[in-house]
N, C-alpha and C positions, 0 to 999 in steps of 0.2 A: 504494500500500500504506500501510497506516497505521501511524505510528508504534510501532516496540517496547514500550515503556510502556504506550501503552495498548493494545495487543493483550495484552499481559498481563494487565492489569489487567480486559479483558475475559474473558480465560482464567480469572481464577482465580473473577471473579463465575459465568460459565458455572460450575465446578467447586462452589461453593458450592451456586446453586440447586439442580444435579443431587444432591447429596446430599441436601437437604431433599426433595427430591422421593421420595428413597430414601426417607426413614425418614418420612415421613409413608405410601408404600404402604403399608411394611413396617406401623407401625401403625393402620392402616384395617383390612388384612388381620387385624391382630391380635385387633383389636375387634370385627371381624364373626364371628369364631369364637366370642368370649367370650358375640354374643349369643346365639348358638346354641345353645351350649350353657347358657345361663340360661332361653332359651325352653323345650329340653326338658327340662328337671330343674324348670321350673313345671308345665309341661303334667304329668308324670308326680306331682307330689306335689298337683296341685290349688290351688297359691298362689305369689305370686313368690317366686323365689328371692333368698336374702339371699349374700353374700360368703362366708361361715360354710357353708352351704348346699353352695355349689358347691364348694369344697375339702372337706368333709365327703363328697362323694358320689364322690369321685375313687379309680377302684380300688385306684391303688397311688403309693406316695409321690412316685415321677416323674411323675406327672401331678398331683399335687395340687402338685407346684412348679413343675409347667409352665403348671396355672393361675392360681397365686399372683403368675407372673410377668405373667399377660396382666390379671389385678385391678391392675398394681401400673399398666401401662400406661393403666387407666382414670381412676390418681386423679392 
């Protein structure tokens, strides 16, 4: 068995990577949606969409913060 120390130490690098691993899904996922919905809001107005654009088009104030947050994750 291998020493205490470093089984920890390999414990807590495991604990680390798996959390980069979390928040890079989580914003992959975030970003695939944002381009989605930037593809259909071009496709429907005829030109790309601008940041202005896509919260401007958002029905109702929780969605237009819900994409302000997945813009924030782009920059």
């Amino acid at each position: 068995m291998l020493p205490r120390d470093l089984v920890d130490e390999i414990e807590r690098e495991l604990t680390a990577a798996r959390a980069a691993v979390s928040a890079d899904r989580t914003r992959i996922a975030a970003l695939e949606e944002l381009q989605v919905l930037a593809l259909m809001l071009a496709a429907t107005r005829g030109r790309p969409a601008s940041p202005q654009d896509l919260l401007s088009a958002a029905p109702t104030y929780a969605e237009r913060e819900r994409r302000r947050r997945l813009l924030a994750l782009l920059r």
